[in-house]
matplotlib code that plots the C-alpha trace (Angstrom):
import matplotlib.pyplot as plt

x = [-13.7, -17.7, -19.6, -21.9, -25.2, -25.3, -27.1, -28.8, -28.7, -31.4, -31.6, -31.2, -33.6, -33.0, -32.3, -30.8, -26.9, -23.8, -20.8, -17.8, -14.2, -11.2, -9.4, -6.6, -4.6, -5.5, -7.4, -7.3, -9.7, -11.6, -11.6, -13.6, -15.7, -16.3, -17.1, -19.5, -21.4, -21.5, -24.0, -25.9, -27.0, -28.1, -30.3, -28.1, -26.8, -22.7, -21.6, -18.2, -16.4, -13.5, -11.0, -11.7, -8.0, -5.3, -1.2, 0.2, 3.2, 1.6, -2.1, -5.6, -4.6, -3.9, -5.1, -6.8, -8.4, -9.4, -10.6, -12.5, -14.1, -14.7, -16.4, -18.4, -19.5, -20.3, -22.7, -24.5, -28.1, -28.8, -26.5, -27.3, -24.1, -20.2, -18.4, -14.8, -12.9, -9.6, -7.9, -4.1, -3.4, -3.8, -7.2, -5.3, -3.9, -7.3, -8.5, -7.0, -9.5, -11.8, -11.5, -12.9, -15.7, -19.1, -21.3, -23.9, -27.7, -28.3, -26.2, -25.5, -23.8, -19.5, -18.3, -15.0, -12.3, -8.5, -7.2, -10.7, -10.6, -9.0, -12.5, -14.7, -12.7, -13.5, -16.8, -18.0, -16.4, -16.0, -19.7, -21.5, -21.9, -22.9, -20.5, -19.6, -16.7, -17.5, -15.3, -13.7, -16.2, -13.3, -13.5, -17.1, -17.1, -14.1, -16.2, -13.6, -16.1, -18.1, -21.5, -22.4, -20.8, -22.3, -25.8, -25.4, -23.9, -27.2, -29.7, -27.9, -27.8, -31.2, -32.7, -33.8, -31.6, -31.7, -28.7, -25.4, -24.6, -21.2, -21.1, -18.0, -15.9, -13.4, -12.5, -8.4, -8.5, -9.7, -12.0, -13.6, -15.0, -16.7, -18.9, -22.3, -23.0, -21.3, -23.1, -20.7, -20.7, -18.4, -15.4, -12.0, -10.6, -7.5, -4.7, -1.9, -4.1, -5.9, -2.9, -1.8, -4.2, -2.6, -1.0, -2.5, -5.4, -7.8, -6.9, -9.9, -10.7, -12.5, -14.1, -17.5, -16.7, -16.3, -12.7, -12.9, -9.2, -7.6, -4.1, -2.2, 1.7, 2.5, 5.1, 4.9, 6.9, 5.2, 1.6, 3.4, 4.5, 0.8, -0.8, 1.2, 1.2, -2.6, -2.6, 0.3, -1.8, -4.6, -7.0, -7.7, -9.0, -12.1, -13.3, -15.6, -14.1, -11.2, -12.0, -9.7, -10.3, -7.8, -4.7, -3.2, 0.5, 3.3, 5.4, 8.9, 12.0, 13.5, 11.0, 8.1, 5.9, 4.0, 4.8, 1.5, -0.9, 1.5, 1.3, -2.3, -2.5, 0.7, -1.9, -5.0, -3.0, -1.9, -5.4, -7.7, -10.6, -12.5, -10.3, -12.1, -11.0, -12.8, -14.3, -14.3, -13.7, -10.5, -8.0, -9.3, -11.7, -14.6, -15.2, -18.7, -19.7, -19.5, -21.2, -19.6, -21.1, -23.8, -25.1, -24.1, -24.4, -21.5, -22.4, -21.5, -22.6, -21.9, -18.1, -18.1, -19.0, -21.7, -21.8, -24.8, -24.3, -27.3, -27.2, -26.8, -30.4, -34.0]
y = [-13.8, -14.7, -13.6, -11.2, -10.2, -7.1, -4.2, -1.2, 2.5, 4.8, 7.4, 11.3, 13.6, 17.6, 18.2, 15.3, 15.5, 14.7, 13.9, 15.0, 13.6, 14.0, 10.2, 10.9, 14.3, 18.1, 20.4, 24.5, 26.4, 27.6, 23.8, 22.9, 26.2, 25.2, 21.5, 22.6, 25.4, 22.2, 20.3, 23.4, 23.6, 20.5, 21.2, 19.2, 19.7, 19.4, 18.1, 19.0, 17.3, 19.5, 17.5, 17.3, 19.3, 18.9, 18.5, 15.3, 14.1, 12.9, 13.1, 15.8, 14.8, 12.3, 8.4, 8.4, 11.9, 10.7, 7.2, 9.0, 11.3, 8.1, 6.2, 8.9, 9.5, 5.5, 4.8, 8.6, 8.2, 11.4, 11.6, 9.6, 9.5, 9.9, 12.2, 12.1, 15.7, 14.3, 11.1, 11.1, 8.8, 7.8, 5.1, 2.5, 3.6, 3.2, -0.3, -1.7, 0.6, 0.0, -4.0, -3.1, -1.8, -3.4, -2.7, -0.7, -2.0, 1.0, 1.5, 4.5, 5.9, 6.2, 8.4, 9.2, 7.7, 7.0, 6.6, 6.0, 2.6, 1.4, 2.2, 1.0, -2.2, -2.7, -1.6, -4.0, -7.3, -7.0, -4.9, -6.2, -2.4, -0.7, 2.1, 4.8, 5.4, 8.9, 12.2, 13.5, 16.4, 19.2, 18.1, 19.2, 21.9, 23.2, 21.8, 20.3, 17.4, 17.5, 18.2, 14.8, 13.4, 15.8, 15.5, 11.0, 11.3, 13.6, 11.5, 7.7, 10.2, 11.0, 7.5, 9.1, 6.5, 2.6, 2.3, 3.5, 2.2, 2.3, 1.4, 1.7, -1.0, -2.4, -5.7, -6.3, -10.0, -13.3, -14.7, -10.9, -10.7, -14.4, -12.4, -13.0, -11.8, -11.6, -11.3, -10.1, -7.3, -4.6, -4.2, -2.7, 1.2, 2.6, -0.1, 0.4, 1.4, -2.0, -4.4, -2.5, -5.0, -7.7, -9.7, -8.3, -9.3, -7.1, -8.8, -10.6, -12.0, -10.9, -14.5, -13.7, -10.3, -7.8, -5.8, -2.3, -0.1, 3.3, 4.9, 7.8, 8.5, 5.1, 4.1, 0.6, -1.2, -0.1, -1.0, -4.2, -5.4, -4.7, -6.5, -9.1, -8.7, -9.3, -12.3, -14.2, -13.4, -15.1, -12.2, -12.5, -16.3, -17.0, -13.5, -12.5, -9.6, -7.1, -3.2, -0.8, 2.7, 5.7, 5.5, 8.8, 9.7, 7.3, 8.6, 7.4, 9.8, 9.4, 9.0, 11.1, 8.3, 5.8, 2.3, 1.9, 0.9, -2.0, -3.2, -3.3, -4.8, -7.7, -8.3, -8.9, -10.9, -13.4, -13.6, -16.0, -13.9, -11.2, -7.8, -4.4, -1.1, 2.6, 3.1, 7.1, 6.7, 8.1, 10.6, 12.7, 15.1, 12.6, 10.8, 9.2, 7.4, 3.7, 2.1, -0.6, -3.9, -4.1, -6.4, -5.6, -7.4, -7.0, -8.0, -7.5, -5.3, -4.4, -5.8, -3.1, -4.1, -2.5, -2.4, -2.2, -1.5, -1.4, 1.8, 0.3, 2.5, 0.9]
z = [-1.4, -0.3, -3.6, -3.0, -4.3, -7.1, -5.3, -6.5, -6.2, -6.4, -9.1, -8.0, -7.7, -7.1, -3.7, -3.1, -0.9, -2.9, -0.3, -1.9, -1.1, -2.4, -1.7, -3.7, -4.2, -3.5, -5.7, -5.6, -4.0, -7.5, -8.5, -5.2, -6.0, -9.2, -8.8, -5.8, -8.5, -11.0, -8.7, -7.5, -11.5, -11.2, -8.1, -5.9, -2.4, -2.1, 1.1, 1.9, 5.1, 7.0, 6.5, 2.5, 1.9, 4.7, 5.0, 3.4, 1.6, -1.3, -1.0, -0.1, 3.2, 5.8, 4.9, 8.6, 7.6, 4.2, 5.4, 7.7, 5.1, 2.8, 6.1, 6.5, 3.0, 2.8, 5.9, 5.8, 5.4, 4.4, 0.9, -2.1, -4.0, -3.7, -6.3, -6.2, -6.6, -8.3, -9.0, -8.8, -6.1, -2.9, -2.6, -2.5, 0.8, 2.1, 1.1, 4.8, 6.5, 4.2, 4.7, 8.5, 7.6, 7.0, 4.1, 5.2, 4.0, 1.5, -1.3, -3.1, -6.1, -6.6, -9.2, -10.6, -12.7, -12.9, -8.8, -7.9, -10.2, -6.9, -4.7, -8.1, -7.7, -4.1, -3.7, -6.6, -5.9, -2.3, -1.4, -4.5, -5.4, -9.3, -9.1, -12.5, -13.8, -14.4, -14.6, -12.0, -10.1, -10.8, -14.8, -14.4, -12.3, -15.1, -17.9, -19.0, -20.6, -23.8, -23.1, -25.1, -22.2, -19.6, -20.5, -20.4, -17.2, -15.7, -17.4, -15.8, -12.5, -12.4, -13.6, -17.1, -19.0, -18.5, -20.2, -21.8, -25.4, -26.7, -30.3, -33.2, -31.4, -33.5, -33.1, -32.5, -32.8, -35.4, -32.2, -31.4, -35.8, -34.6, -32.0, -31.9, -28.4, -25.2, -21.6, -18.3, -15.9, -16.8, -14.4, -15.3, -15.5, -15.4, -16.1, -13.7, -10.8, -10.8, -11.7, -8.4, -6.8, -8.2, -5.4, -2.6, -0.5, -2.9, -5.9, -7.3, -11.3, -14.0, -14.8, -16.4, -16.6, -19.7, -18.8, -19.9, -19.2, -19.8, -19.9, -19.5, -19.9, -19.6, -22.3, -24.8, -22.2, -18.7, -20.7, -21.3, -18.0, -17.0, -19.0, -18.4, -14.5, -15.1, -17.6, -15.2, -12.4, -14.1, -14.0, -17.3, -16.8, -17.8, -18.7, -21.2, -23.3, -23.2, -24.0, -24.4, -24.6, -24.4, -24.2, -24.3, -23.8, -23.5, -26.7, -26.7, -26.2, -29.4, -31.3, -30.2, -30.9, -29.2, -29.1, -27.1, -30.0, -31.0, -27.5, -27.5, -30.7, -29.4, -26.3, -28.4, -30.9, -28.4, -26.5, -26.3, -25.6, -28.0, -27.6, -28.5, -29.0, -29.0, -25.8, -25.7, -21.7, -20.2, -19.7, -22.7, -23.9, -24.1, -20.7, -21.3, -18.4, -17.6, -15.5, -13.2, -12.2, -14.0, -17.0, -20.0, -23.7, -26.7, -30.4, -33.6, -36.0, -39.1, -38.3, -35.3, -31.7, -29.8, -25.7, -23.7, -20.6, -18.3, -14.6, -11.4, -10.4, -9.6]

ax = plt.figure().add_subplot(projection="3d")
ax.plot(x, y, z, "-o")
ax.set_aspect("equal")
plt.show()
């Protein structure tokens, strides 16, 4: 993979056209109401294509139909940022269509979380792109986010915040308490979704990089076999830091609890790199937003870490 030169988007300003797509599965018809009222509060102009919702087996509808929506979304002139309806899954149907196509000069904002850590994933190593993991437009529209997290995600949107800080980290291994400060670009997201690169011709390393994932309703041993798909793939080589933040779900049959934790705990154990945890990003209540590609310093403080993670806006 040609490296490629980190680009910026420019902040939002009211009136400005949101393209929304839906690259993974369906939503209801009061979810896309209420995700399309969610950016008229905040003076913005949805943009909804006609094939948004269609007939699939699995997915919002056909991968040509969704490419196509995607395509469009990417090279419009006239939009200034990308909010993804749900996650789910289906994105990585579309990264061989995606391969085809070439990066447009302007760049503009990404948003969503979960399936669409597939599209983060792509857009940043492959287009040189800042991209935010952010929730999901039908979590806003059904305010299903605190509005902690609401009101970060508008000011990063609107250029009124230079950066996001996530502080309480606690270190999970002997080599992370040694911090004194770490400097990558944050990539990472949801765990399964990106190992699912792994392998492929869209598989790339996080060398340099501070690695940031989320789970859901993945038991001890599918976390596991992840992680592990990822550190024999050599993804892991030469990165920076590890971050995990929720991982929700996953309890065992006969138990009722989760394994998960111990998992976490094995992985940073046997790493050779600092491990964090207590990101509040993922499946959860809190879903602060993260941006992607972008610089971003961890130290130490007060035996906690603290991440500062600059926007991907001029």
């Amino acid at each position: 993979m040609r490296k490629r030169v980190v680009k910026k988007w420019n902040s939002l300003v009211e009136g400005d056209v949101v393209d929304v797509i839906a690259p993974g599965f369906a939503t209801g018809t009061s979810e896309i109401e209420n995700a399309l009222k969610a950016l008229r509060r905040w003076n913005l102009v949805p943009r909804v294509g006609r094939d948004l919702i269609g007939k699939d087996v699995l997915c919002a509808n056909t991968d040509e139909k969704r490419y196509q929506e995607l395509k469009r979304s990417l090279l419009a002139k006239d939009s200034s940022a990308i909010w993804c309806l749900r996650g789910g899954y289906g994105s990585i149907r579309l990264l061989e269509r995606l391969k085809k196509l070439k990066p447009p000069s302007h760049c503009k904002i990404l948003l969503g979380y979960s399936d669409v850590t597939t599209l983060h994933h792509y857009l940043n190593d492959f287009w040189g792109w800042p991209t935010l993991h952010a929730p999901m437009l039908d979590r806003l529209g059904d305010k299903k986010i605190t509005p902690e997290d609401e009101k970060i995600l508008k000011r990063v949107l609107f250029g009124e915040a230079a950066e996001v800080m996530f502080s309480g980290l606690r270190p999970m291994n002997e080599i992370a308490t040694q911090v004194t400060r770490l400097r990558g670009k944050v990539a990472g997201g949801n765990l399964a979704t990106l190992a699912s690169c792994m392998g492929t011709p869209f598989q790339t390393f996080a060398k340099g990089k501070i690695v940031v994932f989320e789970e859901i309703g993945e038991r001890a041993h599918q976390v596991d076999r992840l992680l592990m798909q990822l550190t024999l793939s050599g993804y892991f080589k030469g990165a920076r830091g590890v971050v995990f933040g929720e991982f929700l779900g996953g309890k065992e049959p006969a138990t009722g609890v989760s394994k998960v934790p111990l998992i976490l705990q094995r992985f940073a154990n046997e790493s050779t790199i600092p491990v964090f945890q207590g990101m509040p990003i993922g499946h959860g209540v809190r879903q602060k937003v993260l941006p992607l590609n972008t610089s971003a310093e961890l130290t130490l403080e007060k035996k906690r870490g603290k991440l500062k993670v600059l926007t991907g806006s001029f």
